[in-house]
N, C-alpha and C positions, 0 to 999 in steps of 0.2 A: 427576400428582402421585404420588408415590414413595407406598412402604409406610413409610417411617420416619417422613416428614412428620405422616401420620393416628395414629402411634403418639404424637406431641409431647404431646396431650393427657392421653393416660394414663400419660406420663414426670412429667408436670408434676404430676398429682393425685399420683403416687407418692411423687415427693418434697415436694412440702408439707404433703398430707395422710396418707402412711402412715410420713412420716419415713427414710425411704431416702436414702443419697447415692449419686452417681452408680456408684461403682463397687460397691454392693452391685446396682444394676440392672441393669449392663451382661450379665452370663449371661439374664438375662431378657428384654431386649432381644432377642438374638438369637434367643432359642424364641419371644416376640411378634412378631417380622420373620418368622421362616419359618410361624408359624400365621396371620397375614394375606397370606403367598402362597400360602398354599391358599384363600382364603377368595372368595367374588364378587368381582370385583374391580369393575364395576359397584356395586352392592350400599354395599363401602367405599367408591369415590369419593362417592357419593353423600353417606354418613355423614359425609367428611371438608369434605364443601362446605357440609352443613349445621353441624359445628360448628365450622368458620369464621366463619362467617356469627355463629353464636352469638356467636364469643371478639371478634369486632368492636362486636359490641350489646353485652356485657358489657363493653369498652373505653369506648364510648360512655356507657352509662350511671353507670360508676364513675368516670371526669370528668367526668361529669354531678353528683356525687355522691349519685345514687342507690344508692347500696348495696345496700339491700334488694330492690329490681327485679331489680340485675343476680345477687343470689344465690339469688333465687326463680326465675327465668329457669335460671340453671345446675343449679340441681336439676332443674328440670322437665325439661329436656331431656336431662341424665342420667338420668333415671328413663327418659324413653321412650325412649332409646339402648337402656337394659339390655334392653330387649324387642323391637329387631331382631332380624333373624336370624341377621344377618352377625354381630352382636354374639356371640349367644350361639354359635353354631360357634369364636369366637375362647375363649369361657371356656371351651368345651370340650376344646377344642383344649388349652390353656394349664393343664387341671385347676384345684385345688385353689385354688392361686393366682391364675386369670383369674377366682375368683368372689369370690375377696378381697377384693383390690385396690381394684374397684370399690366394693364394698357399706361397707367399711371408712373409703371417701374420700365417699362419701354419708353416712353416718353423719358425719360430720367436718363436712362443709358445711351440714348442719341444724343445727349447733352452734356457729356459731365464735363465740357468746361464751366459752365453756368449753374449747372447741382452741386458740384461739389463731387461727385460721383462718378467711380470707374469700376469697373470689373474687376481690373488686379488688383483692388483695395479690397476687396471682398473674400479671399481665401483666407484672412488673418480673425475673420469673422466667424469663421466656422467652430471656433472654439468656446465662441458663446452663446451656442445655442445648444442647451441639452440634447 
C-alpha cells in the first residue's frame, strides 16, 4: 500500500474536522507524501493496517448505530497513533502544522455536539477525496 493511501486518513480529519477544502490541502499533501517517504516504512504499514482495521469497526459500528463506540473507539486509537513513532517523526517532519492538524481534529471529535462533527459522518466522505 502506497504513502498516499495511509495519508486518506489524515485528508479526511483535515477536511471535516479542521475545515479545509481540498485545494487549500493539496501543497500539504505533497510535504505529507515526501515526509512519510522518509519515515519506517514497516513502521507506516503497520499504522495504515491498523487503521483500517479501525475505519471497518467504525463502519461496522455506525450501521450498527452505535455512535458512541465507534467515536470513543476513533479517539482512542488517535490518541495512541499520536504516540508512535512513525507518527511523531511525520509531525516533525511536517513542523508546526503536523502538530496541528492532529490535536485540532482530536479536539473536534471529543465534541461533536458543539462541532458539528462525528465519525460516522465521515465514511460518506471518503468518496471525495481522490
Amino acid at each position: 500500500m502506497g504513502s498516499a493511501a495511509a495519508l486518506l486518513p489524515a485528508v479526511l480529519l483535515a477536511q471535516t474536522y479542521g475545515g479545509f477544502n481540498r485545494e487549500d490541502l493539496e501543497p500539504l499533501i505533497g510535504k505529507a507524501q515526501a515526509c512519510m517517504a522518509q519515515a519506517d516504512q514497516t513502521q507506516l504499514q503497520a499504522l495504515q493496517s491498523d487503521a483500517l482495521q479501525v475505519m471497518t469497526e467504525t463502519e461496522a459500528l455506525c450501521e450498527a448505530g452505535d455512535r458512541d463506540t465507534a467515536q470513543q473507539n476513533s479517539i482512542a486509537f488517535a490518541q495512541q497513533s499520536l504516540q508512535k513513532p512513525v507518527v511523531k517523526e511525520w509531525q516533525q517532519c511536517m513542523g508546526v502544522l503536523g502538530k496541528t492538524l492532529p490535536l485540532l481534529a482530536l479536539v473536534q471529535m471529543q465534541n461533536p455536539e458543539a462541532t458539528g462533527s462525528h465519525v460516522c459522518d465521515l465514511p460518506e466522505r471518503f468518496n471525495e477525496v481522490p
